[in-house]
C-alpha positions as CSV (number, residue, x, y, z in Angstrom):
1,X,3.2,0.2,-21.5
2,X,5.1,2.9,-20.2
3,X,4.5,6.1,-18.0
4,X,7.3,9.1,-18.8
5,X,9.1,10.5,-16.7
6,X,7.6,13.9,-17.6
7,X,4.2,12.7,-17.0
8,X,5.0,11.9,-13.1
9,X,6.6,14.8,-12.6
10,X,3.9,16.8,-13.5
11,X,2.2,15.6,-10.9
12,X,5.0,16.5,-8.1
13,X,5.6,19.7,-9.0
14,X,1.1,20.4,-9.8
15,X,-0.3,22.6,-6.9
16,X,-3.3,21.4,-5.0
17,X,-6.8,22.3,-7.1
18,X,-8.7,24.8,-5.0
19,X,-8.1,26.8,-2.3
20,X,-5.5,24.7,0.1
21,X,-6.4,26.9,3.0
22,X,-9.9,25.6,2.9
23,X,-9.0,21.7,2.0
24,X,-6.4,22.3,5.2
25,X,-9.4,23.1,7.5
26,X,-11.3,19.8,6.2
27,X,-11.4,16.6,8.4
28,X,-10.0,14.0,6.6
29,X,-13.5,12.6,5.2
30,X,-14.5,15.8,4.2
31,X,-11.1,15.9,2.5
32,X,-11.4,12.5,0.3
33,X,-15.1,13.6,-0.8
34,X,-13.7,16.8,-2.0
35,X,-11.0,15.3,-4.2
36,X,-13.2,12.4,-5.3
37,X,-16.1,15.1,-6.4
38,X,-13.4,16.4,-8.3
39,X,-12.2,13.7,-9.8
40,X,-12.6,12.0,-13.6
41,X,-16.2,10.1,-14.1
42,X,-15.0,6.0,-14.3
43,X,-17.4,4.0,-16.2
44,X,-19.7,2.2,-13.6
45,X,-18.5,-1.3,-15.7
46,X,-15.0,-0.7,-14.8
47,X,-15.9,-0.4,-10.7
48,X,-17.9,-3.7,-11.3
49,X,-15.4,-5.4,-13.5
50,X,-12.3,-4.3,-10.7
51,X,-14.2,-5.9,-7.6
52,X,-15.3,-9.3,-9.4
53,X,-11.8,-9.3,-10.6
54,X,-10.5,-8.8,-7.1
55,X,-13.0,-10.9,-4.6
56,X,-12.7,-13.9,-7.3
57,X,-8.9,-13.6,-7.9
58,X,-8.5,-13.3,-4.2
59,X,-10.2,-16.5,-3.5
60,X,-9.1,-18.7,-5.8
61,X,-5.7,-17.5,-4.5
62,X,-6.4,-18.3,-0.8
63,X,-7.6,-21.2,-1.4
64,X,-4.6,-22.7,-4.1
65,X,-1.9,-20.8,-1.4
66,X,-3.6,-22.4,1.7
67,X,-0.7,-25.0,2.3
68,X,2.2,-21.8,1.9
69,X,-0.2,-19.8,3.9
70,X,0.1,-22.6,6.7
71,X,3.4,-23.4,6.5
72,X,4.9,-19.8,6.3
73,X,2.7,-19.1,9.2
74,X,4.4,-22.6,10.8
75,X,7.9,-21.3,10.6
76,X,7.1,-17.7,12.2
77,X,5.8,-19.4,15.2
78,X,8.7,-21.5,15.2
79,X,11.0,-18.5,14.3
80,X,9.8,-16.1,17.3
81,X,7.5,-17.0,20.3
82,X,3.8,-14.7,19.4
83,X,1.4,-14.9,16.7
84,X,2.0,-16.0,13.1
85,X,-0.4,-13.0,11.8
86,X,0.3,-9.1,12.5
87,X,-3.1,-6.8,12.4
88,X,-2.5,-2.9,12.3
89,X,-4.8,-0.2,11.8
90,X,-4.6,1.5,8.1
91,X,-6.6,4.0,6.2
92,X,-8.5,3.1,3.2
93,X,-10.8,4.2,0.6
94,X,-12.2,7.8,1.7
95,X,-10.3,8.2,4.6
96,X,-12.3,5.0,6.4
97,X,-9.5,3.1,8.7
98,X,-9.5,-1.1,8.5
99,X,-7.2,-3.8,10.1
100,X,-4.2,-4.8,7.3
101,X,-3.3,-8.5,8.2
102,X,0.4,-9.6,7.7
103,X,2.6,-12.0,8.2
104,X,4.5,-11.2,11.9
105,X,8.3,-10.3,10.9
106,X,9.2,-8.4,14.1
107,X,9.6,-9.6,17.7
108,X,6.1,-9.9,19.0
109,X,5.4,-6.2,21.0
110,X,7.8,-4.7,18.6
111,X,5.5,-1.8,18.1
112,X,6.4,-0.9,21.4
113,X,10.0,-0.4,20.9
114,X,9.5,2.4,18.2
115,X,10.4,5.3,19.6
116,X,13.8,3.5,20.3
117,X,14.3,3.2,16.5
118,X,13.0,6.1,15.1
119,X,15.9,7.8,14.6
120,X,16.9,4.7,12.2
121,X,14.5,5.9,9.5
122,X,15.8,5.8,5.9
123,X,13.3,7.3,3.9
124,X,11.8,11.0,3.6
125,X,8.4,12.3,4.6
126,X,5.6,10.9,7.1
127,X,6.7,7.1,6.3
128,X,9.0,5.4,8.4
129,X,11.2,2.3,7.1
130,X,14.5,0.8,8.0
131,X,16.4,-1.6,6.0
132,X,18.1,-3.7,8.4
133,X,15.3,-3.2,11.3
134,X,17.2,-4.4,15.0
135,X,13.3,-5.4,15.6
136,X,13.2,-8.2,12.9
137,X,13.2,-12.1,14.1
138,X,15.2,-14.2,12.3
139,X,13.0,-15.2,9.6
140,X,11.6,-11.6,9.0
141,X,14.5,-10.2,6.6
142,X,13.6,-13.3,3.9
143,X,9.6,-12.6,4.1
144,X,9.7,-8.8,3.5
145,X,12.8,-9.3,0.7
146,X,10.4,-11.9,-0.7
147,X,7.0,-10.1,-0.3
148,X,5.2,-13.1,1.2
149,X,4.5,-11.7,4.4
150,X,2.3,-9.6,2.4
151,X,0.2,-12.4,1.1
152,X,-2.8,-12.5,4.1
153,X,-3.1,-8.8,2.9
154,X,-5.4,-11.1,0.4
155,X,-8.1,-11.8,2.9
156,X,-8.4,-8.0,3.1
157,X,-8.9,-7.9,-0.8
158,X,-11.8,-10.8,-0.3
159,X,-13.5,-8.4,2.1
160,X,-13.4,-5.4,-0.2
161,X,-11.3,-3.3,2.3
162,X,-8.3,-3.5,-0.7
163,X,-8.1,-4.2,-4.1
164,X,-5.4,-6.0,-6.3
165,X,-3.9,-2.7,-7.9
166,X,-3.6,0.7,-6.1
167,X,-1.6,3.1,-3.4
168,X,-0.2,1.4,-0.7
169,X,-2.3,1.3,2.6
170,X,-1.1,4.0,4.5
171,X,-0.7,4.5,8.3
172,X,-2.9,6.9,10.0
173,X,0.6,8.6,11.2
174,X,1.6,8.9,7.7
175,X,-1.8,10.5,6.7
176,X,-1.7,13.3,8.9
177,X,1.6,14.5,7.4
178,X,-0.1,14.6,4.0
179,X,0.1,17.4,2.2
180,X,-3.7,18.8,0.7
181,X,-3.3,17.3,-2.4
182,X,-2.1,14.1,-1.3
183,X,-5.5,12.9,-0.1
184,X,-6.6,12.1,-3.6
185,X,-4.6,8.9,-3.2
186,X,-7.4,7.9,-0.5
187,X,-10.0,8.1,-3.6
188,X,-9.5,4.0,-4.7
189,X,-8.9,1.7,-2.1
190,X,-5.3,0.5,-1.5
191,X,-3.6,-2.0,-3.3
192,X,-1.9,-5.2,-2.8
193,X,0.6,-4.3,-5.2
194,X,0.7,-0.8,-7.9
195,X,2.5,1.5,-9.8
196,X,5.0,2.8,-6.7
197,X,5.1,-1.2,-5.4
198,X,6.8,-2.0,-9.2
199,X,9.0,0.9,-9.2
200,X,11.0,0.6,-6.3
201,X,9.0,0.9,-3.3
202,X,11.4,2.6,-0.6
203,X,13.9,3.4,-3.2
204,X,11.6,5.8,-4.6
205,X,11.3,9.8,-2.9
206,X,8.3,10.1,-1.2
207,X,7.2,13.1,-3.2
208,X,7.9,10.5,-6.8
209,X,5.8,7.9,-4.6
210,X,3.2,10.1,-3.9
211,X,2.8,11.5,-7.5
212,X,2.7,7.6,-8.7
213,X,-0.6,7.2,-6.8
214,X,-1.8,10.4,-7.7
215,X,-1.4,9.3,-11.5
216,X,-2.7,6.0,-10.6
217,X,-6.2,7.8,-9.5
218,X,-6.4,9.9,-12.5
219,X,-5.9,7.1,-15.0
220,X,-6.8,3.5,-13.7
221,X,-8.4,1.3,-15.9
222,X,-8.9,-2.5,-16.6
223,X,-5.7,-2.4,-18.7
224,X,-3.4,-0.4,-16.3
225,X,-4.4,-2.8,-13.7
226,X,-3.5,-5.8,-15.8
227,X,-0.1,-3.7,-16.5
228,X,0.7,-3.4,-13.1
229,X,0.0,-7.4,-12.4
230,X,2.5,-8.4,-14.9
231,X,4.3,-6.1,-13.2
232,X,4.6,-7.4,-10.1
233,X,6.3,-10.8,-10.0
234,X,9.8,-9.4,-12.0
235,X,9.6,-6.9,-9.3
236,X,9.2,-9.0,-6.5
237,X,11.7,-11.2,-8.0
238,X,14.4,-8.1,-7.9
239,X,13.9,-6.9,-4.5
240,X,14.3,-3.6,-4.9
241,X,13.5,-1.2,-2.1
242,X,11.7,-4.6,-0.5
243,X,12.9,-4.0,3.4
């Protein structure tokens, strides 16, 4: 399966439905019921099917991973003195903020020392992301090029704050530089991997990465979903835009 180019950019250069001066004057709850009244009807099956597919997938995955799961978290104590696990705050389905677990890949208190790298950033729009991040311990570089210090994000997908497939869990930062339209991306919970995490991640515009979700909303199904898991381990294996 295959999404054209055309299709995507459709979706950059689409204006916002409605009248952007009133969505603009929405609170960001308000906002996400707007776009998901106006979204496509999904068939209640689908909804059902997604989260049995995602609390039993993410279980059976825990629990098979346990041993990596301890070991990785083994070598990051060993690696840099702090916690093996990294919480942050991220916004999820409808606008409604939960704690994202990770694997720790910076110094511990690293989210102190932002403002001194800010001026590092590499990539357009609200995001922020540096490649060769001064604030990385030594073992960090290998788990973000290698995607496993995303794997506790899995715990979040057993407590139905993510699912398997969809927009990357953004950071409340990043939300309030949205533009209107972007908001429909906060329709579906966030994914543990999707259409912009199999296409390049930070190698991608933020404009391209923001239509990608916006697609993703308007046309999930079982099968996409399926797509984009097949998806994911050649792209993990390339690395590209992973830093």
């Amino acid at each position: 399966m295959a999404i054209a180019n055309k299709t995507v950019q459709q979706h950059i250069a689409a204006p916002a439905r409605g009248n952007v001066r009133v969505i603009e004057r929405l609170s960001l709850e308000q906002r996400c019921e707007y776009w998901r009244r106006a979204q496509r009807t999904v068939p209640p099956a689908w909804i059902l099917y997604r989260r049995s597919v995602d609390a039993l997938a993410s279980a059976v995955l825990l629990v098979l991973m346990a041993p990596l799961l301890a070991l990785i978290a083994l070598l990051v104590k060993i690696a840099s003195p702090g916690p093996a696990f990294f919480s942050q705050e991220r916004v999820g389905k409808d606008g409604h903020p939960f704690r994202l677990y990770k694997f720790r890949t910076m110094q511990d208190g690293a989210h102190l020392l932002h403002e001194h790298v800010a001026h590092l950033n590499e990539i357009d729009g609200p995001a922020f992301k540096v490649a060769r991040d001064p604030r990385l311990h030594s073992l960090g570089a290998f788990l973000r090029r290698s995607s496993l210090d995303e794997l506790p994000q899995l715990w979040n997908v057993l407590r139905g704050e993510m699912s398997l497939v969809g927009p990357r869990p953004a950071l409340p930062d990043e939300v309030k530089g949205y533009a209107p339209h972007y908001h429909q991306r906060l329709t579906v919970r966030p994914g543990l991997t999707g259409l912009w995490q199999v296409s390049g991640r930070t190698a991608v515009p933020f404009r391209r990465w923001m239509a990608m979700d916006i697609w993703y909303v308007n046309h999930w199904s079982p099968l996409i979903d399926l797509w984009l898991c097949c998806e994911t381990i050649p792209a993990v294996l390339r690395r590209e835009g992973a830093w």
